[in-house]
N, C-alpha and C positions, 0 to 999 in steps of 0.2 A: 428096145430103145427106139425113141420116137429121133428122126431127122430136123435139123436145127435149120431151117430153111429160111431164108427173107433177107441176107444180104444181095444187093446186084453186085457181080463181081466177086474174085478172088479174095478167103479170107485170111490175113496175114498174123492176127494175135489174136491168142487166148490166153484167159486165165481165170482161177475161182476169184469169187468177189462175196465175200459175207453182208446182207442185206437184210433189215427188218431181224437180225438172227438163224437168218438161211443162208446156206451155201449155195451161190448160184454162178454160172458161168457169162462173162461176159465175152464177148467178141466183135471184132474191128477188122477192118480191112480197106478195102479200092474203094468201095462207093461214100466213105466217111462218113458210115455213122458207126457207132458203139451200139452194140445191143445186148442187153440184160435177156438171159433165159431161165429158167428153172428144168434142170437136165432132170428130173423126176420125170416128166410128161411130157418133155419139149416145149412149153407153153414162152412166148414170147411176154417177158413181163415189163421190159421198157426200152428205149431207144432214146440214145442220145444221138442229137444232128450236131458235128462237130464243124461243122460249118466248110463253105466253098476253098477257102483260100485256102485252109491247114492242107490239104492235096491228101493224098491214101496215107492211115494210116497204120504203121508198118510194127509197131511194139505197144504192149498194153500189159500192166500191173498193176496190183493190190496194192495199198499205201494206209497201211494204217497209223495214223496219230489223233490225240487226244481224245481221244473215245470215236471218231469218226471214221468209217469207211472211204477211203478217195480211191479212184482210178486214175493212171497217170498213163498216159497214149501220148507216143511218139510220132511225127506227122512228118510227111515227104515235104514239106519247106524247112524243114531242120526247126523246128519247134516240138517244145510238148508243152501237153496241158494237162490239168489235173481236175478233173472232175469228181464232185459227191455223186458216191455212186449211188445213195435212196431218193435223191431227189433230183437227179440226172442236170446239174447247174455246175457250169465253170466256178471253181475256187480259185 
């Protein structure tokens, strides 16, 4: 197993996230971003910048509707947001 390295800071959510057809893991944490991995090789395949204000992000799930993949990450200002997780953009 290859180590899933490149957040700064404490990781606090994971979860699987289906993409293009692939199972792959995303994870969130202190430094607020979202990062897309492929747990096959470790390869880092995207990163979402959840931006300054949301503060660490403390929860992150799978959301599927109408054929689409979302991730929905809960953020230390008491928000969530819900991001397409193949093209890494706030819905």
């Amino acid at each position: 197993m290859a180590p899933l390295t490149g957040h700064r800071g404490w990781v606090y959510g994971l979860c699987t996230v289906r993409v293009s057809g692939r199972d792959l893991l995303a994870s969130a944490g202190r430094d607020g971003a979202i990062r897309i991995w492929d747990p096959r090789d470790g390869r880092l395949v995207r990163t979402i910048d959840t931006g300054p204000r949301r503060g660490w992000t403390f929860a992150l799930c799978q959301v599927r509707t109408g054929g689409r993949t979302l991730l929905a990450a809960g953020h230390g200002n008491g928000t969530v947001t819900v991001w397409h997780a193949e093209w890494a953009q706030e819905e």
